[in-house]
N, C-alpha and C positions, 0 to 999 in steps of 0.2 A: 515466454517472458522470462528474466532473470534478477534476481536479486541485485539491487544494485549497492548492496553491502560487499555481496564478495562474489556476485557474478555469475553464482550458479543457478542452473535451472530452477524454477518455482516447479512444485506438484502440484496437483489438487489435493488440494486439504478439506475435512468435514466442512457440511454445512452451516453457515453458522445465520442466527438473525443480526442486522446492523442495519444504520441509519446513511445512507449515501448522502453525499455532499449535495447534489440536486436536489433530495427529496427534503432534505431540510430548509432548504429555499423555498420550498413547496408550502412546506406546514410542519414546521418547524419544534409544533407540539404532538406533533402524531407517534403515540404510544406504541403502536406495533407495528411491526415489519417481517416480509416473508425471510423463508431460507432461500441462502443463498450459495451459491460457489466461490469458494474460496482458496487460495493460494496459499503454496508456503514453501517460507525457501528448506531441504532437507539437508543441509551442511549444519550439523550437531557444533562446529565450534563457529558458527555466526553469530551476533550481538543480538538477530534480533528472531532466529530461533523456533522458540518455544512464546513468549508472549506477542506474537505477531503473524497480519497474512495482508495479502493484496484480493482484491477484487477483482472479476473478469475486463475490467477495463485498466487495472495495474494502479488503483488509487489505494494507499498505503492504510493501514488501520494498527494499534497498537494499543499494548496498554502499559508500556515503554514511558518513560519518564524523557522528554525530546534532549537531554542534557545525555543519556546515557549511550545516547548512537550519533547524534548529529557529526561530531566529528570524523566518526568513522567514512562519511561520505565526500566523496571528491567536490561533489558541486551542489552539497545542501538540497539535492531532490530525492524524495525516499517512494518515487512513483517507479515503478517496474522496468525495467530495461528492456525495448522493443516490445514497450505498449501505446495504447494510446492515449493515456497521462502523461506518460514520457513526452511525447509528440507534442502535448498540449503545453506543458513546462516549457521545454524548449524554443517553442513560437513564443511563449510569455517573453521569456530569458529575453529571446532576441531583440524582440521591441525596446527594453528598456533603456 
């Protein structure tokens, strides 16, 4: 997967705990959550760095203020480049 700020490879990055967009559909109020695998783009002068990562599926997570990067993006999707968010965005996009 690649950052689709500036393109570069994502690493793994630590585990972190977080709420996936599914599981909040699920239940919505559910307090804890396991670790998990995490992304991150390692290009030191990208926007979004150090307060962000992608999930194994490329769905974007942050604690980014959405004013401070949105521009930076060609096409307003901040889901991982050759993921399957990406994939999903795009089938969206096209429908519309």
């Amino acid at each position: 997967m690649k950052c689709p700020f500036c393109e570069t490879e994502l690493i793994e990055g630590k585990k972190e705990k977080f709420e996936t967009l599914f599981e909040h559909c699920l239940d919505p109020n559910k307090e804890k959550y396991p670790l998990r695998i995490t992304f991150k783009c390692p290009n030191k002068k990208c926007v979004v760095n150090k307060k962000s990562f992608w999930d194994e599926d490329g769905g974007f997570y942050t604690k980014l203020l959405r004013s401070d990067y949105i521009n930076q993006l060609p096409d307003n999707f901040t889901s991982a480049l050759d993921s399957l968010e990406r994939d999903i965005d795009m089938k969206i996009k096209d429908t519309k």
